[in-house]
N, C-alpha and C positions, 0 to 999 in steps of 0.2 A: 138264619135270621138273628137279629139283635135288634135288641127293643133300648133305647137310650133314654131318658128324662134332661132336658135342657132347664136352669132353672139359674134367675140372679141370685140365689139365698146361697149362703156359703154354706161349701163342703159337710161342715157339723151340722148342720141345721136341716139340708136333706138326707142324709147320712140317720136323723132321726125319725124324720118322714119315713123313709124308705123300709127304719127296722117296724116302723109301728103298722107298716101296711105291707108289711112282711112280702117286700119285693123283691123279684127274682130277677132286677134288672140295673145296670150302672145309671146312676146319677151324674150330668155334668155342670160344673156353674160356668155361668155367664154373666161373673159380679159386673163388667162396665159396660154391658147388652151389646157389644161389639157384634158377635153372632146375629142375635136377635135384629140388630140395625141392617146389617149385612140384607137378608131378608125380607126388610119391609116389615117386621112385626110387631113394631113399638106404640104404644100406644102413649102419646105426649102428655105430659104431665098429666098421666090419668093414675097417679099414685095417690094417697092418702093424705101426702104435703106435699103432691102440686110435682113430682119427682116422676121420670118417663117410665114405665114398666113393660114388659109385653104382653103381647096382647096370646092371650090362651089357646095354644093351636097344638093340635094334633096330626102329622103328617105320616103316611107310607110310602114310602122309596122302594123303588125294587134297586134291585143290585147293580142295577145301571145309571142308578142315580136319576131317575126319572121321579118324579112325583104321582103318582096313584092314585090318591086318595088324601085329601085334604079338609078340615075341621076347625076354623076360627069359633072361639066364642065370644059374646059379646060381657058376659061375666065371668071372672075370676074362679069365682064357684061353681061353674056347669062346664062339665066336661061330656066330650062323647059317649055313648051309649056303649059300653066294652063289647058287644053284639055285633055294633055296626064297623068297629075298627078290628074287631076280628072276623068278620066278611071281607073287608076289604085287602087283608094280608090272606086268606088263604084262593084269596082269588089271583094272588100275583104268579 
């Protein structure tokens, strides 16, 4: 299993995220949300100055590349329930 962080913020900036929430997981940016676009997961100029962002989601893949278990949020600030996304990985 590997658990990944996708995020537009550079390298340094989740790199301090990740030590202050003392995560045991890689960080990857996706400064020009190519990825993120790729996906469908942009949320259009719903940044702060009006700038695209994406939109908050939490996904489980099995190793087949299938999607599992999926979690849009509608704010920035609410994330899945760490309960309910670790149901859904030990159920793969």
């Amino acid at each position: 299993m590997q658990i990944l962080a996708i995020s537009p913020d550079p390298n340094t900036k989740s790199q301090e995220l990740a030590d202050r929430l003392k995560a045991r997981y890689r960080f990857l940016t996706d400064g020009d949300l190519a990825l993120t676009r790729r996906y469908g997961l942009v949320h259009a100029r719903g940044g702060p100055n009006g700038e695209d962002v994406p939109i908050p989601t939490t996904v489980v893949i099995d190793r087949h590349g299938i999607v599992r278990w999926l979690k849009l949020a509608d704010n920035y600030q609410v994330r899945p329930d760490p309960t309910d996304v670790a149901r859904a990985v030990r159920a793969l």
